[in-house]
N, C-alpha and C positions, 0 to 999 in steps of 0.2 A: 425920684427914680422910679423908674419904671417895671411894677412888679412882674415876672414871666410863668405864664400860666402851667396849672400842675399839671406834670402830663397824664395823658388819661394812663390807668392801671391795664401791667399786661394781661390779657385774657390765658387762662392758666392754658397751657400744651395739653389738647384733650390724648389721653392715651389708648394705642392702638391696639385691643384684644391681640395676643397671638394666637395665630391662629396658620393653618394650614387649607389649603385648596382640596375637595374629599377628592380622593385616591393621587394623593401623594402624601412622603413620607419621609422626615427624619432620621438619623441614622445618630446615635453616639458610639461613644467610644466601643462601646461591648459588641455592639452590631457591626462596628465595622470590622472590628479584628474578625468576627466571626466571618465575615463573606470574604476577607481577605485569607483568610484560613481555604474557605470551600475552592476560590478560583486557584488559590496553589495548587489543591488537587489537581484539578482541574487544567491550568497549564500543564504543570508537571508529564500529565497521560497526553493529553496532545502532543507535546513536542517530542515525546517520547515513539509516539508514531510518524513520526516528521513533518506534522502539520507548522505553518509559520503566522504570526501573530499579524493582524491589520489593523487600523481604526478610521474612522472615516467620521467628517462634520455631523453633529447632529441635523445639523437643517439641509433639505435637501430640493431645487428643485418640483414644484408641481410635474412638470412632463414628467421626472423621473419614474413620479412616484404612483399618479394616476393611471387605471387601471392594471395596475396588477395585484391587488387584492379583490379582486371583484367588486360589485355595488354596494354591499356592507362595507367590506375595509376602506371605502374611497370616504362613506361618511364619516369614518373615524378617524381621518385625519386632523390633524392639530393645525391648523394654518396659521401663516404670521401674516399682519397686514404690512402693504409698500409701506415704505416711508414717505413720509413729507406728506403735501397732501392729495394724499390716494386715492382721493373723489374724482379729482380735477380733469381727470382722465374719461370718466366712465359716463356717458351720454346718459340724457334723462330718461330715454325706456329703458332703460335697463335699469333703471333705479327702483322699477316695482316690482321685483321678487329676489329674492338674497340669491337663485343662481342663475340666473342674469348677469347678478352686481358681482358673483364672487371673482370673475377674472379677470375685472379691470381694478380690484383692490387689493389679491393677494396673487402670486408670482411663488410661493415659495411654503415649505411646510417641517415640522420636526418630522426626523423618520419614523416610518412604523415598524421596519424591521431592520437586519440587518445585511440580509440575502439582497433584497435588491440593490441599497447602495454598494454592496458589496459588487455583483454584476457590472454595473455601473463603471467601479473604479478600474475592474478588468480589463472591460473593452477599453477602454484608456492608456492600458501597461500593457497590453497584452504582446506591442512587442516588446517589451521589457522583460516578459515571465516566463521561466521553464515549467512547461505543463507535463502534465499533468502536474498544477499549481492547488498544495494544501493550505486552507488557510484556517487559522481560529482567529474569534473576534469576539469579543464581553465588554460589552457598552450598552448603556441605555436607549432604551425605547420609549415614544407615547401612545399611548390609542386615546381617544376622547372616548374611553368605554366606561359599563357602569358599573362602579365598584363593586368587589364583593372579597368573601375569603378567599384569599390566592389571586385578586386579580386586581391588578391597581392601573394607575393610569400611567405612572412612569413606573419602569421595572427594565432591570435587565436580561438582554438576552446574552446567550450564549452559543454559537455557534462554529459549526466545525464544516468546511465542505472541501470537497474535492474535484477542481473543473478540469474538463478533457480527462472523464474517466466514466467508466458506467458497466454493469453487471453485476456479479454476485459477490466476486472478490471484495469491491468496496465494502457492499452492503455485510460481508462477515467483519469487515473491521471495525465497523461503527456499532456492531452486535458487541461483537469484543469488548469495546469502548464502553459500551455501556454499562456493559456487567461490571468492568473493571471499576467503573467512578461510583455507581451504589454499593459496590463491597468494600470499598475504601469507605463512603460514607455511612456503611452500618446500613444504608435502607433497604430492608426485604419487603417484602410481598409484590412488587412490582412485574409488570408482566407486558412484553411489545407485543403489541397488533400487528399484523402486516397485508399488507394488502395489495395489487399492481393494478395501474389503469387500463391494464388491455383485459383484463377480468370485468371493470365495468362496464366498458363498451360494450364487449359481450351478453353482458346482462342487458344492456338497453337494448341493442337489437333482437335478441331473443325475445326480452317483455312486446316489444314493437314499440318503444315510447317517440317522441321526436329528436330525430338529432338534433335541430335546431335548440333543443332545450337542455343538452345532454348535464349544463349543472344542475337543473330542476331536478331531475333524475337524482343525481347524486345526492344532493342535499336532503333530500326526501330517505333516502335510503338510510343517511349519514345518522338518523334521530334514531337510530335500532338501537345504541347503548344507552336512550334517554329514558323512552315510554316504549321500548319493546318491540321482539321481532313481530308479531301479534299486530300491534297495532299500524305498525310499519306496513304488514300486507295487506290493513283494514283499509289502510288509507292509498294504497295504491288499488285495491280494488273499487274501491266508492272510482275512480277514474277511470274505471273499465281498464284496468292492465294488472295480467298478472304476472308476476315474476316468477324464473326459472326453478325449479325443485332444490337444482342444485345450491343455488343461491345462499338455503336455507343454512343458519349457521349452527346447525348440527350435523351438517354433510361430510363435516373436511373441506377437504382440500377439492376445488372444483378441479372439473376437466381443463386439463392445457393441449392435450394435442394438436388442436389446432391454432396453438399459441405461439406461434415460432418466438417471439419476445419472454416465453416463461418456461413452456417446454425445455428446453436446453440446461434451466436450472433447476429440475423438479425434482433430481434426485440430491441434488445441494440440500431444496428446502425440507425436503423429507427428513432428512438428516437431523438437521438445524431445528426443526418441531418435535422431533421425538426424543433427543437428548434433554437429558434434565440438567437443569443448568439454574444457577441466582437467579435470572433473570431469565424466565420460560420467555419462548418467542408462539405465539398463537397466529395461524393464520382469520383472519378477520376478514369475511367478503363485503361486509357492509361498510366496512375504515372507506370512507372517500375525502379527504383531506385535500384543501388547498391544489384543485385540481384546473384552478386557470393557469398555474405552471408546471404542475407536476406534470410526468409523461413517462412515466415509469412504475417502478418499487412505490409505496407510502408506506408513512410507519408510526405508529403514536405508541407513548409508552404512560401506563396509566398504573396508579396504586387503587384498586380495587377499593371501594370504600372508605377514600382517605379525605371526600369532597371537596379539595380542589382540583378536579380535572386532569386533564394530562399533566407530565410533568417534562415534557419533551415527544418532540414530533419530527416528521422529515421525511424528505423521497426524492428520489430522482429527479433531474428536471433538462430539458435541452432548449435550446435557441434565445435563453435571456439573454444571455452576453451579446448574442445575435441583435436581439431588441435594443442595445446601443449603437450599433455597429461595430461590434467587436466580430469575432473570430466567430464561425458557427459549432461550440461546445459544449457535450452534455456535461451533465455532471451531479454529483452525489452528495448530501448534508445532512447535515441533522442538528438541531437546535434545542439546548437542556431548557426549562423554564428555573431560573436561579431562584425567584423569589420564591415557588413553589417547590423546588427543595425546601429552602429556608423554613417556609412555611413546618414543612412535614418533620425536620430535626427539630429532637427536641432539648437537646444540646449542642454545644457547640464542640466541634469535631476538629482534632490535630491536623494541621496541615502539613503537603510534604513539602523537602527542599527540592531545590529547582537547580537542577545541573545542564551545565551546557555543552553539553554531549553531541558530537555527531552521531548520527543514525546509522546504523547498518542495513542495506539496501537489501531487502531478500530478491532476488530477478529470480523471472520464472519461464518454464515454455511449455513443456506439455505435463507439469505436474498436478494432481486434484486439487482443488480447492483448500480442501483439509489439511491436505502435510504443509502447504504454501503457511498455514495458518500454524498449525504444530511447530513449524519451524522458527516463527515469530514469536510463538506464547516462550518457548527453550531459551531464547535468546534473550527474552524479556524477566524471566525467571533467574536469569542468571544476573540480573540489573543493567543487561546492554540494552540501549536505545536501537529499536530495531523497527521497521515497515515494511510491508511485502508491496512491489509495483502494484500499481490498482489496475493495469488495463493488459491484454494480451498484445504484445508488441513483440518486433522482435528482439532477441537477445541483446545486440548491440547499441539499440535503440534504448536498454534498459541503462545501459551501463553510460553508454551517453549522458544520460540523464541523470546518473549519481557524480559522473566528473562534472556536470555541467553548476550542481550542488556543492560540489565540492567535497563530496562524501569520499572517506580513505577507502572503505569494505563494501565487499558484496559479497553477500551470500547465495549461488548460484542452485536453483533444484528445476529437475525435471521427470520426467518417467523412471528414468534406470536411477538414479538417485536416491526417489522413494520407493524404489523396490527393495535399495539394500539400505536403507535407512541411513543413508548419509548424504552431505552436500559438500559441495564444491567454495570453495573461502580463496576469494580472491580480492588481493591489493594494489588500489589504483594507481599507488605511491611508486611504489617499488615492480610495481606490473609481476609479481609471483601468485602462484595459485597453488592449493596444495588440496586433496580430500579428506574431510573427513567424518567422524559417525557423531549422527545426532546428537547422543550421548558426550562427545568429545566437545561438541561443540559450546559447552557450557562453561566449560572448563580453559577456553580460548584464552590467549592473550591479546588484547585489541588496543596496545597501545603505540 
């Protein structure tokens, strides 16, 4: 009989280190409750201003995504390669330099923000969406950037925008917003930058620099909280250009009059700089922020010597929606950096509940700024889910727009309203309207 040979010994399963990829990150149980705790807040306050929640694939599109972060953010995109095989395609000169080869082997990329897919998904629905259309969104992001404290390569963002709206009204709401979600979350010392890009311009024609270069300009300018106003003018003078007196950030507040785009809010922002508040608002002439789309306001919000960097950012912006072929709409944002909270608590912090509350519509026509917002903060104080129209429209068009919502209230203010400290409460339902005083109006029945 015939003996059958031994088989050869299994070679042992080499075991694979765990390990992780540098700037990504595991989460257990503690860490999650805790950020699931932070975005409660965090919902909670947006839907409370009637923003509505979105989410969109993480991988998006090369065309979508290429050039709108500028030449920096294009290299820090994370690309997937085609499937199958992805050579097959891409002819032999183009095989000797990797961007040549990159666009016959990749087609597609993780996103780097959430503003542009966001954009994107608009011009797509846009006949689907009553605008002026709020949205929040808290989903993850990549950069292939290089790690450091507060900055990883997957993180989520957090953001909030408003399309088909733009001026100063938004921008108090997203001030509001802010203050509201760091004094829920306990963080002080934080302080918003502000900035607008018709200020920059100004500053590059004055200097005489090149338009053709007008982000040179910026980005140059942008290094004044790194190494100093000082060095900032060393370095524009070594290039023969000198920047405007006013510029200088012990001025204040530059000249707007001949700013029809700022002018018309100077006595807003006056207001808004000089009240003290959790959250001071500073005007900043050197903030130039993400200015291949912004087109308006900018705005960073930073903790002073907390070293990670801002902790949220944002500005006005028009014609991306445009840039899909959607509708052509500006519109207003702003974006928290979660991880850098995270970073900065040094506990973990109560989350709220989350009620699904219709808004109270505040419409407006010729009332200031201010009472428009008084009248939201009363409303919001008394625990009703309350937001003021973001855009000057007319009346009807307001109210259109809360039936079209589906919202029951509206809270009507103009001139004679906030002279005698009262507004107007009217019911979509039932079509009754009735007057009454600030004060009363806390006291409301809204069900």
């Amino acid at each position: 009989m015939r003996r059958k040979p031994n088989p050869l010994p299994k070679k042992p399963n080499k075991k694979v280190r765990p390990a992780l990829p540098s700037g990504f990150r595991d989460f257990g149980p503690a860490e999650v409750y805790r950020r699931r705790r932070l975005f409660s807040v965090l919902i909670e306050l947006f839907e409370r201003y009637g923003y509505q929640p979105l989410e969109t694939p993480a991988v998006e599109l090369l065309s979508v995504l290429l050039g709108k972060y500028g030449e920096e953010g294009d290299k820090l995109l994370f690309r997937i390669l085609n499937s199958g095989d992805f050579l097959a395609e891409a002819p032999e000169e183009a095989r000797a330099h990797s961007h040549t080869l990159l666009p016959y082997i990749t087609e597609k990329a993780l996103r780097y923000d959430l503003t542009v897919p966001m954009a994107r998904w608009v011009a797509q629905h846009a006949g689907e969406l009553v605008f002026p259309f709020k949205r929040y969104q808290i989903q993850p992001v990549w950069r292939a950037d290089r790690p450091q404290r507060g900055r990883f390569r997957e993180f989520y963002q957090c953001d909030i925008d408003i399309v088909g709206a733009e001026g100063i009204v938004p921008l108090l709401e997203i001030v509001a917003i802010i203050r509201e979600v760091l004094q829920k979350l306990g963080l002080s010392g934080a302080v918003l930058h502000l900035n607008h890009r018709a200020l920059l311009e100004k500053a590059a024609r004055e200097a005489g620099w090149p338009e053709s270069d007008f982000a040179g300009f910026c980005g140059l300018l942008d290094k004044a909280d790194k190494i100093g106003w000082e060095a900032v003018e060393e370095a524009f003078t070594a290039r023969g250009v000198r920047l405007p007196r006013w510029l200088h950030p012990i001025e204040g507040l530059p000249p707007f009059s001949d700013l029809p785009e700022v002018a018309q809010d100077a006595e807003t922002l006056q207001n808004l700089l000089d009240t003290p508040a959790f959250v001071p608002v500073r005007w900043d002439s050197t903030l130039a922020r993400g200015l291949e789309y912004y087109t308006g306001y900018v705005y960073e919000l930073r903790v002073p010597g907390s070293g990670v960097g801002s902790i949220g950012a944002g500005g006005a912006y028009a014609s991306l929606v445009h840039d899909f072929g959607g509708p052509d709409l500006p519109a207003v944002g702003f974006s928290f950096g979660v991880e850098r909270l995270l970073t900065l608590l040094e506990s973990a912090q109560n989350g709220l509940s989350i009620e699904a509350i219709q808004p109270v519509l505040v419409a407006w026509v010729d009332a200031s700024p201010g009472y428009i917002q008084e009248v939201v903060q009363q409303l919001h104080q008394a625990g009703q889910t309350a937001f003021a129209y973001p855009a000057p429209k007319k009346l009807s068009r307001q109210i259109e727009y809360a039936q079209r919502r589906g919202l029951p209230w509206v809270v009507i203010v103009g001139r004679a309203e906030e002279t005698t400290r009262t507004v107007q409460r009217k019911n979509l339902l039932s079509h009754t309207q009735e007057t009454l005083s600030l004060d009363a109006l806390a006291k409301a029945d809204w069900m």
